[in-house]
LOZA-594460 format. One line per field, with one value per residue (C-alpha): x, y, z. Coordinates in steps of 0.5 Angstrom, whole numbers. Layout:
<recs>
u	X | ... $
v	Y | ... $
w	Z | ... $
</recs>
This chain:
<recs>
u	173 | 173 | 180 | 181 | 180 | 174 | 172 | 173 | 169 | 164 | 164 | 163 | 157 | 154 | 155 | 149 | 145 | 139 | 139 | 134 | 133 | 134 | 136 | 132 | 131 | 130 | 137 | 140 | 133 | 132 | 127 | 132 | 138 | 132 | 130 | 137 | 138 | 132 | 135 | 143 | 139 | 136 | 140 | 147 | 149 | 145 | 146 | 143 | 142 | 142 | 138 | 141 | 137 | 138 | 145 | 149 | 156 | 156 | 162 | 161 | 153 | 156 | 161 | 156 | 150 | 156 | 158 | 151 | 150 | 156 | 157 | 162 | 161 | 164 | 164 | 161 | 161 | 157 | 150 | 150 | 153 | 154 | 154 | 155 | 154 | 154 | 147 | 145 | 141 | 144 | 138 | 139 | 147 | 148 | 155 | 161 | 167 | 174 | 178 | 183 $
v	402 | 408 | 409 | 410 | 418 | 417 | 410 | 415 | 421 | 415 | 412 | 420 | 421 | 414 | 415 | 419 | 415 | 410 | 404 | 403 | 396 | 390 | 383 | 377 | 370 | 370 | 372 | 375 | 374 | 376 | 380 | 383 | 385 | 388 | 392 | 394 | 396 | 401 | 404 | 405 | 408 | 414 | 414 | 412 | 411 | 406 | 403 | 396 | 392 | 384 | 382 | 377 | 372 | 371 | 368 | 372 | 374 | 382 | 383 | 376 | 379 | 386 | 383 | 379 | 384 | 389 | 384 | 382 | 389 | 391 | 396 | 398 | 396 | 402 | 399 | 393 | 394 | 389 | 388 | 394 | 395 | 400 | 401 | 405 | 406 | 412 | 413 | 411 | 417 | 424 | 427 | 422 | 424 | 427 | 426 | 428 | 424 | 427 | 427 | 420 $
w	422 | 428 | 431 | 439 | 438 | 436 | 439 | 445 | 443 | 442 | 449 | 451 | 447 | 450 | 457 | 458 | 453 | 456 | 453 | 447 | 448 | 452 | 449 | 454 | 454 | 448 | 446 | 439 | 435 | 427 | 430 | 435 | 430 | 425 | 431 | 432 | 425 | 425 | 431 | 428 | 422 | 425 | 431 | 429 | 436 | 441 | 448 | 450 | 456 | 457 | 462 | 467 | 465 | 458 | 461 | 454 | 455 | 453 | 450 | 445 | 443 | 443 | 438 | 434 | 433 | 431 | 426 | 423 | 422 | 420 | 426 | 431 | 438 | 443 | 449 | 454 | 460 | 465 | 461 | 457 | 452 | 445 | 438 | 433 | 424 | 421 | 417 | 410 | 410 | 409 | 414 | 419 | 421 | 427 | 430 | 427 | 428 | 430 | 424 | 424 $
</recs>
């Protein structure tokens, strides 16, 4: 569980991220979460897109793909959204969080 600090300092270091991915009509697949997995791995904070025609409400998919991979959801705003899980591999870690 991240606190608002570092929730905040999160939202910072996402702003300028790309998205890695975008969630289509298809909605929220076994092929997506493991895609999204891979990612939070090597990276530890992702942006993704929804497109308009998947008809998914961003915060509700944001909630759930952070729930099934036990990750944190930073923020969701419009179709885009991020998250966050500090890396299983010692080598892959990259963000130091502010101290709670």
């Amino acid at each position: 569980m991240v606190t608002g600090k570092q929730r905040a300092f999160l939202r910072k270091e996402g702003h300028t991220l790309k998205p890695v991915m975008q969630i289509g009509r298809e909605g929220v697949s076994d092929s997506v979460i493991a895609a999204v997995d891979e990612a939070l791995e090597k990276r530890e904070l992702i942006k993704l897109s929804i497109l308009e025609n998947a008809m998914l409400d961003t915060r509700d998919t944001c909630d759930d793909i952070a729930k099934r991979l036990n990750a944190e959801p930073v923020q969701a705003i419009g179709n885009k959204f991020i998250l966050y899980r500090k890396s299983r591999n010692e080598k892959n870690r990259r963000i130091e969080l502010p101290k709670r």
